[in-house]
C-alpha positions in Angstrom: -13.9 33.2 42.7 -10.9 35.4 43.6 -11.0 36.4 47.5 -9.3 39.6 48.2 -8.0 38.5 52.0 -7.5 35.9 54.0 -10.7 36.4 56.3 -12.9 36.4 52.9 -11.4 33.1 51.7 -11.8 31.2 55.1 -15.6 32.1 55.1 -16.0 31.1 52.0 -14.6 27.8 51.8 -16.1 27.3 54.9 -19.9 27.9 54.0 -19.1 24.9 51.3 -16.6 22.6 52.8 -19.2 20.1 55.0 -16.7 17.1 55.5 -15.3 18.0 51.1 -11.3 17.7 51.0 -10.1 21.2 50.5 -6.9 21.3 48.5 -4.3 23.7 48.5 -1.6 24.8 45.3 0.5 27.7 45.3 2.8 29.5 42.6 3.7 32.2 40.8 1.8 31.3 37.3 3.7 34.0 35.2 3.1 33.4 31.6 0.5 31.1 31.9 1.8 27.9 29.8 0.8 24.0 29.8 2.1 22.5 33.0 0.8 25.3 35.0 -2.9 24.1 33.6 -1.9 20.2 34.2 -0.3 21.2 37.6 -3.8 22.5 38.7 -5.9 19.7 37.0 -4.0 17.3 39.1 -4.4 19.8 42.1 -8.3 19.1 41.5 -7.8 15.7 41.4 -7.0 15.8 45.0 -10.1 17.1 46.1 -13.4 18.0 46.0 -12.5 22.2 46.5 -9.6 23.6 44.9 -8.1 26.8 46.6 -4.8 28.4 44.2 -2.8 31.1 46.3 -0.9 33.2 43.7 2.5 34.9 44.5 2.2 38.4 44.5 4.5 40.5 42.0 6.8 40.8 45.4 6.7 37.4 46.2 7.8 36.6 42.5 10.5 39.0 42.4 12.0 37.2 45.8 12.7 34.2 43.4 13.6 35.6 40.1 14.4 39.3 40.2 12.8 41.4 37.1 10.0 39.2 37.4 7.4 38.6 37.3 6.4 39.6 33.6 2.7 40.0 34.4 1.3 41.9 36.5 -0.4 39.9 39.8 -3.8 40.9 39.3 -3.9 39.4 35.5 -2.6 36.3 36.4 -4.8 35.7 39.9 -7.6 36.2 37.0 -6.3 33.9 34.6 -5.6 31.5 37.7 -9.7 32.1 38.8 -11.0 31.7 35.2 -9.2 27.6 35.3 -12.3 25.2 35.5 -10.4 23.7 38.0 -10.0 26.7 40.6 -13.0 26.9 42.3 -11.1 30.1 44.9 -7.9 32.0 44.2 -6.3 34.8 46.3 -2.8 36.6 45.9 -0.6 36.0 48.6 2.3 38.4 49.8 5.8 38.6 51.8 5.5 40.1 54.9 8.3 40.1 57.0 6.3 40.9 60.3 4.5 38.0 60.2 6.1 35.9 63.5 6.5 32.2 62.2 5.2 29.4 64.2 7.8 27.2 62.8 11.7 27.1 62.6 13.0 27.1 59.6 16.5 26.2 58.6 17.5 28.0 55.6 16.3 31.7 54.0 14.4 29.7 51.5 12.2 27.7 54.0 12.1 31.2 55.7 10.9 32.8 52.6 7.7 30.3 51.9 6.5 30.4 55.5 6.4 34.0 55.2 4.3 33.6 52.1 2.1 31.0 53.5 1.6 30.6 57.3 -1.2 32.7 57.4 -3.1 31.3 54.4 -2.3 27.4 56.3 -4.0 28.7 59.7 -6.6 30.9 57.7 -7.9 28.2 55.1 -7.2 24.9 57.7 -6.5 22.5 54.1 -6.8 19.2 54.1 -4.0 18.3 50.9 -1.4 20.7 49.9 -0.5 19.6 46.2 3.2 20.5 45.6 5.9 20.4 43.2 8.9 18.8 44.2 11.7 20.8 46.2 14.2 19.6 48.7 14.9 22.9 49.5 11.6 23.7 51.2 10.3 19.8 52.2 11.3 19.7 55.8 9.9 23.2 56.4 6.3 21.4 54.2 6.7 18.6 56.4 7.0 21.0 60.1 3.7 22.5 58.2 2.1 19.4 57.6 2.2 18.2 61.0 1.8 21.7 62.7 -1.6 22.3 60.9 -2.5 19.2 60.2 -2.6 18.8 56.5 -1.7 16.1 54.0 0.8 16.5 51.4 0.9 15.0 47.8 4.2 16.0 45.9 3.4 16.4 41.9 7.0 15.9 40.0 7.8 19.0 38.5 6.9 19.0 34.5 9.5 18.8 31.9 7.9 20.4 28.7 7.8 24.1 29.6 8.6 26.3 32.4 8.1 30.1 32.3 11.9 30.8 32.3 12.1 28.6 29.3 9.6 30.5 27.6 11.6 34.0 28.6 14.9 32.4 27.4 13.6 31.2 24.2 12.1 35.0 23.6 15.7 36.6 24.5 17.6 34.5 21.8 14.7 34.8 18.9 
């Protein structure tokens, strides 16, 4: 079920949650391809309720300018129509938001923007995560701050989305 705000999703999860493990994954899912669907399976795994935040076309452009190629409100409904996605919601930048924890470089900076609010909103148990050293100290501050697990899925190695784009340029 996509939840169009933060206030929406927190009710909702919490009408079903009674003492289920609520589990959190996040990304940008542009061109939809097979690791994003085994990355979310093994979200689900994790839990009894899974909740996939979405990067909003400005989120997406933040990592990978010109991106993303599809549009955020066709991919948050590819995202919701997973068997494994029981609630999705696109997530934004907003620079006014006042962080609750330091981080130490612009890319820790960046993903708390992102997700602070959704962390204190939704109150997950497990965030399921790829792996990046970049961002784990600020996951860890996270984890401790609001109280939620972490389980860190190695990134896949038989497709990414820029792979996809690259092959496309040179064919």
């Amino acid at each position: 079920m996509i939840m169009q705000n933060l206030s929406q999703l927190s009710n909702e999860v919490n009408k079903v949650r009674n003492g289920k493990k609520v589990v959190l994954a996040t990304g940008t899912f542009d061109l939809f391809h097979y690791e994003h669907l085994k990355y979310l399976e093994g979200a689900k795994q994790q839990g009894d309720i899974l909740v996939v935040a979405v990067k909003s076309n400005k989120c997406a452009a933040l990592k990978n300018p010109g991106r993303p190629v599809i549009d955020e409100c066709p991919r948050v409904e590819i995202i919701d129509a997973i068997k494994y996605v029981d609630y999705s919601i696109i997530v934004d930048y907003n620079s006014d938001i006042l962080l609750e924890v330091e981080p130490e470089n612009e890319k820790q900076k960046e993903w708390l923007i992102i997700f602070q609010e959704l962390f204190k909103a939704l109150k997950p148990d497990i965030l399921y995560y790829e792996d990046n050293p970049v961002l784990q100290s600020a996951r860890d501050k996270v984890f401790e701050r609001y109280n939620v697990s972490g389980i860190k899925k190695k990134r896949g190695v038989s497709e990414s989305t820029t792979d996809i784009i690259s092959r496309l340029k040179t064919a």
